[in-house]
C-alpha positions in Angstrom: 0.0 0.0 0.0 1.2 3.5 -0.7 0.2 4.4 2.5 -0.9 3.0 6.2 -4.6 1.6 6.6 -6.3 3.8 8.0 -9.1 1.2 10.0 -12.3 2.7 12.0 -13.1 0.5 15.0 -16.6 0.6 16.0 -18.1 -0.9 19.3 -20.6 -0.6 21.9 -17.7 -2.6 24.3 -14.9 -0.4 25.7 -13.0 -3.3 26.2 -13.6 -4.8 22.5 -12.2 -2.2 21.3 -9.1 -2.3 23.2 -9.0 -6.2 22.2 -9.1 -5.1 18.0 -6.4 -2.1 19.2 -3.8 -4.8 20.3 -4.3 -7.1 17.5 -4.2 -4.4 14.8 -1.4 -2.3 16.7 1.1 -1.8 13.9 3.0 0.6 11.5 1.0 -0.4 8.6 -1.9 0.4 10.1 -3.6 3.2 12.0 -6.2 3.1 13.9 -9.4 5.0 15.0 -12.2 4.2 17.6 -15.4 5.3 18.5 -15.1 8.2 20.4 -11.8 9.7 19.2 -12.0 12.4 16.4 -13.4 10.9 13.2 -11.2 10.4 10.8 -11.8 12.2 6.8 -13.8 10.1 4.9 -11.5 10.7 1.3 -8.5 8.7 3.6 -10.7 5.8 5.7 -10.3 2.5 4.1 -11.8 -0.1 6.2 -14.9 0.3 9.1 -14.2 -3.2 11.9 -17.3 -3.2 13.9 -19.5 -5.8 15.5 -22.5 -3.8 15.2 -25.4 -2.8 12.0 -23.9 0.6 10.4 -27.0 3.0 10.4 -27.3 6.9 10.2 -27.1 6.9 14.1 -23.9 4.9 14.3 -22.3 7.4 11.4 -23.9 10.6 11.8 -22.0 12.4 9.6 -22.8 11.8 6.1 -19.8 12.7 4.7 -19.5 8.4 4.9 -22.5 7.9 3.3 -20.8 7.8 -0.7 -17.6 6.3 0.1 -19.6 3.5 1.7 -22.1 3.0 -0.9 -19.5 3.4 -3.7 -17.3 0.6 -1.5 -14.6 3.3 -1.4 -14.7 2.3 2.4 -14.5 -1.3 3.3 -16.6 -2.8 6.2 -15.7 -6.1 8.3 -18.3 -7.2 10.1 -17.1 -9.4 13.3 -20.2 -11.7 14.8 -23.1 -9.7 13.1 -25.1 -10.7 10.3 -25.6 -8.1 7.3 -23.8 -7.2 5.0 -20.0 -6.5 4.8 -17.4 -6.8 2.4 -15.9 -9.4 5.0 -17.4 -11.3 7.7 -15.4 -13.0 10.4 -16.5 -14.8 13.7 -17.0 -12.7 17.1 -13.7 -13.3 18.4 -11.4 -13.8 15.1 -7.7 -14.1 16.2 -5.2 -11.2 15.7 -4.0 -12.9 12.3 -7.4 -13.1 10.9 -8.6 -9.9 11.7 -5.1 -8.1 10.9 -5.2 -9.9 7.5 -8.6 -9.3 6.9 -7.6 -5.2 7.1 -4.9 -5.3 5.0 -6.3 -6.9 2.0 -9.7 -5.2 2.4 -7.8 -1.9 2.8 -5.5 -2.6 -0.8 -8.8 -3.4 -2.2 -10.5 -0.2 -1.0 -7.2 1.9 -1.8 -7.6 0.6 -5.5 -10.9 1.6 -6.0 -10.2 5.1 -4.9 -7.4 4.9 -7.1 -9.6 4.5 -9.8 -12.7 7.0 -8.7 -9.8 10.1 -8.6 -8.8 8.5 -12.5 -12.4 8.9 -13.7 -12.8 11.8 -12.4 -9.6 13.0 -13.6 -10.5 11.6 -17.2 -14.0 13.0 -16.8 -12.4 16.8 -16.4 -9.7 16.0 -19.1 -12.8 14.9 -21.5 -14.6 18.4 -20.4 -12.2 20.3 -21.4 -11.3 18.5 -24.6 -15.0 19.1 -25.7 -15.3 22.9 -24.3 -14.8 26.0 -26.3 -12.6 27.6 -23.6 -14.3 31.1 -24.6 -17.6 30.5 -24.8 -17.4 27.3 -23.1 -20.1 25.5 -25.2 -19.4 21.7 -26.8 -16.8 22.4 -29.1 -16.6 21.1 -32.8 -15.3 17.9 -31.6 -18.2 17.5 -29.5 -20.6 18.8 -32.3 -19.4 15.6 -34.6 -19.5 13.0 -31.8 -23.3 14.2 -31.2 -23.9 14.0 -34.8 -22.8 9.9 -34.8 -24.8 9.7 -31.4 -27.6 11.3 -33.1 -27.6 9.8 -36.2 -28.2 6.0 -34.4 -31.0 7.6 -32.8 -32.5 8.8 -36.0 -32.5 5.7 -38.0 -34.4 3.8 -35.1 -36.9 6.3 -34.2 -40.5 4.6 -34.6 -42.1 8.0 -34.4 -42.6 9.1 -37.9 -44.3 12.3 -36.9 -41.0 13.7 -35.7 -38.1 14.6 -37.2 -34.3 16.4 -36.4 -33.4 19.5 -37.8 -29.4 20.9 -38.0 -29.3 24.2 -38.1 -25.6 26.7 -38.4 -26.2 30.1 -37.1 -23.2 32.8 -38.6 -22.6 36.3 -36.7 -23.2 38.9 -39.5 -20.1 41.3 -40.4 -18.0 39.8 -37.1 -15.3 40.7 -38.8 -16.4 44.8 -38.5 -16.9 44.2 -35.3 -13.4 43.1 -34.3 -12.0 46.1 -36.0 -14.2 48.0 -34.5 -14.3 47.1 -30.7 -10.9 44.6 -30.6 -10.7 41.5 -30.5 -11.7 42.0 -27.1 -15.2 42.9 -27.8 -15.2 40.5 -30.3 -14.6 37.8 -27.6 -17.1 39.7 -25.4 -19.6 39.4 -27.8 -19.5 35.7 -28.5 -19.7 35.2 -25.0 -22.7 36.6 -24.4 -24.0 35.0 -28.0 -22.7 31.5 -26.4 -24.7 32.1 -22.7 -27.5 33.0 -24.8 -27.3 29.6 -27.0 -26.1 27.5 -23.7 -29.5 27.9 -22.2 -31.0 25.7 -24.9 -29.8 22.6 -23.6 -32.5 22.9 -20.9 -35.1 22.4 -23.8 -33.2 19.6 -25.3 -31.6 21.8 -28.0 -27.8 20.6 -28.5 -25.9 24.1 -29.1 -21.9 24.0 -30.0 -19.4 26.9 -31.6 -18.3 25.1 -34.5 -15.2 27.8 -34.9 -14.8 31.5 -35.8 -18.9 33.4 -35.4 -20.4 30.0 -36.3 -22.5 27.8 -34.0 -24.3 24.6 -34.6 -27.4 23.4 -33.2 -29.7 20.2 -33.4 -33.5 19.7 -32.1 -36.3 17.9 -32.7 -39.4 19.3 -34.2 -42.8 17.9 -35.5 -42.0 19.6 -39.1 -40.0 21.8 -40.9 -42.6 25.1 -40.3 -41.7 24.3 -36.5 -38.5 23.6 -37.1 -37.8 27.0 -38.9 -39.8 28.9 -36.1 -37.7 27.2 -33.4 -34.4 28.3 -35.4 -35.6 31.5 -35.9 -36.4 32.2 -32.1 -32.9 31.4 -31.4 -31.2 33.9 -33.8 -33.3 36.6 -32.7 -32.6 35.4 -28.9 -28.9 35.0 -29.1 -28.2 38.7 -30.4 -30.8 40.2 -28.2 -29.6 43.4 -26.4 -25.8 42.6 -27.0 -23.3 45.2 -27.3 -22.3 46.1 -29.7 -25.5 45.2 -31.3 -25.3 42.2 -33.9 -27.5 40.5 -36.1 -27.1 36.7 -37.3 -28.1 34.3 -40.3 -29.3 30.9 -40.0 -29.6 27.7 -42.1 -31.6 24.7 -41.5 -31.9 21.4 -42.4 -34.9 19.3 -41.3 -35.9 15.8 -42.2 -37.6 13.1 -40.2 -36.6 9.3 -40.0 -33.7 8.0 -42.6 -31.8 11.3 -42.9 -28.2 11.6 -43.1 -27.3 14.3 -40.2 -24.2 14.7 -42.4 -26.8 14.9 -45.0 -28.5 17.7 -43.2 -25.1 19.7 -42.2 -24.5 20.2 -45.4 -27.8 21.7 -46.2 -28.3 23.5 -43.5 -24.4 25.0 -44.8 -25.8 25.5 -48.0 -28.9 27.0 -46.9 -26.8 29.7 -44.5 -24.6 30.8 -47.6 -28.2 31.4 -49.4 -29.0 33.4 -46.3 -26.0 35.6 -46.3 -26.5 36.1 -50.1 -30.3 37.3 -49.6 -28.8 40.1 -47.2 -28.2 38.6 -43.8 -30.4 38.6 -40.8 -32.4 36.3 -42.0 -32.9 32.5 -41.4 -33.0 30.2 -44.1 -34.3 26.4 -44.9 -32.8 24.1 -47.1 -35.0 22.0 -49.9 -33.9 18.6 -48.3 -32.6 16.2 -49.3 -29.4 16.5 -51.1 -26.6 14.5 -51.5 -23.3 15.4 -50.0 -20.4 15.7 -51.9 -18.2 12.6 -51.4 -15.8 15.1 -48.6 -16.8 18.0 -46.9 -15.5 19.8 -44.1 -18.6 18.7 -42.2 -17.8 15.2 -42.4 -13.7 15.1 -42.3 -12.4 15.2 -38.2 
């Protein structure tokens, strides 16, 4: 072990625990009773009691995850329940001192591995965050895409559909000359804040790069579909400063579609936007066939 055991001795029996405090006396091991100061619950690895663990016998609830994810081991001496090991009432000093050591590697493992998932889990966070705007970033947009895409083709519910829609700051580039890059950054914050709050109505939002965001939802048909795109442009330039406008394409199409399919149209439908004068949301006449590579489908 990297470390001693640190081993929680619970009793009713003054003098039971004095018996466990012989047996387990040791460098390898350090030991806490009932009584003493508790010990943190990120560094105990193994409860010996002889008694049912309930809320009145651990009061503080700081135990209560540890335990349940068996980040804390429990040897139950004499008492029936459950326990990760059960020994007889009056194990000897070899038993019970085994017992603690390999229950305590075990538990030490585990948290081993919690902290590496959790370490992963941040690692993952941040390799799918925009660090300015700190929506999914275009990595994330194209591993929701393959997600989606399996959900698609096994939808039953033929009255529904997906739409992919790509929203494009108008003139961003004026506005960088204009206000710095700083503004510039200011600005697609406040776009991205505006866009992350769609994810509480199921509406996937990401910054694809650049002043160019992508967004999936469901809708009942294109006319909702366009009206729920729609909403968003106007909503994410909403009372910014400096004030912007945005365009929008859409894509929609219910069971079967491609998403890569629809990507590209919604792309194509966002240049038509542009061209038509900006500030404007436009739909795509799906379907079409993708060109063999596009940037929407290359990593």
């Amino acid at each position: 072990m990297s470390r001693p055991a640190e081993i929680l001795l619970i009793s009713d029996h003054r003098r039971q625990l004095q018996r466990w405090a012989r047996m387990l006396d040791g460098p390898e091991l350090r030991l806490w009773t009932t009584g003493s100061t508790w010990p943190d619950a990120d560094t105990l690895d193994v409860i010996v009691t002889d008694r049912a663990i309930t809320t009145e016998l651990l009061p503080d609830n700081r135990y209560d995850v540890p335990l349940t994810r068996g980040e804390i081991g429990l040897i139950r001496l004499g008492e029936k329940g459950s326990a990760d090991v059960a020994l007889p009432a009056t194990p000897t000093a070899s038993e019970l001192r085994l017992a603690c050591l390999l229950l305590a590697q075990v538990v030490q493992l585990r948290q081993r591995c919690h902290r590496q998932r959790e370490s992963l889990g941040r690692m993952r966070q941040i390799a799918m965050s925009d660090p300015l705007t700190q929506l999914p970033n275009r990595r994330a947009w194209q591993e929701r895409l393959a997600a989606d895409q399996a959900t698609v083709a096994s939808k039953t519910d033929r009255m529904r559909g997906v739409c992919v829609a790509l929203l494009d700051l108008d003139h961003f580039k004026s506005i960088n000359q204009q206000a710095g890059h700083i503004g510039g950054d200011q600005v697609l914050r406040q776009v991205g804040s505006r866009l992350a709050a769609c994810r509480q109505t199921g509406i996937f939002a990401a910054r694809l790069g650049g002043d160019e965001f992508g967004l999936i939802l469901n809708a009942s048909n294109q006319g909702n579909a366009h009206q729920s795109v729609e909403n968003l442009r106007v909503g994410a330039c909403c009372h910014i400063v400096p004030p912007i406008t945005a365009s929008a394409g859409l894509a929609f199409a219910t069971r079967d579609a491609s998403l890569n399919d629809l990507f590209y149209a919604a792309d194509q439908a966002l240049r038509g936007a542009k061209a038509n004068g900006r500030d404007r949301t436009a739909a795509a006449h799906f379907p079409k066939t993708t060109p063999a590579a596009t940037w929407a489908s290359t990593p």
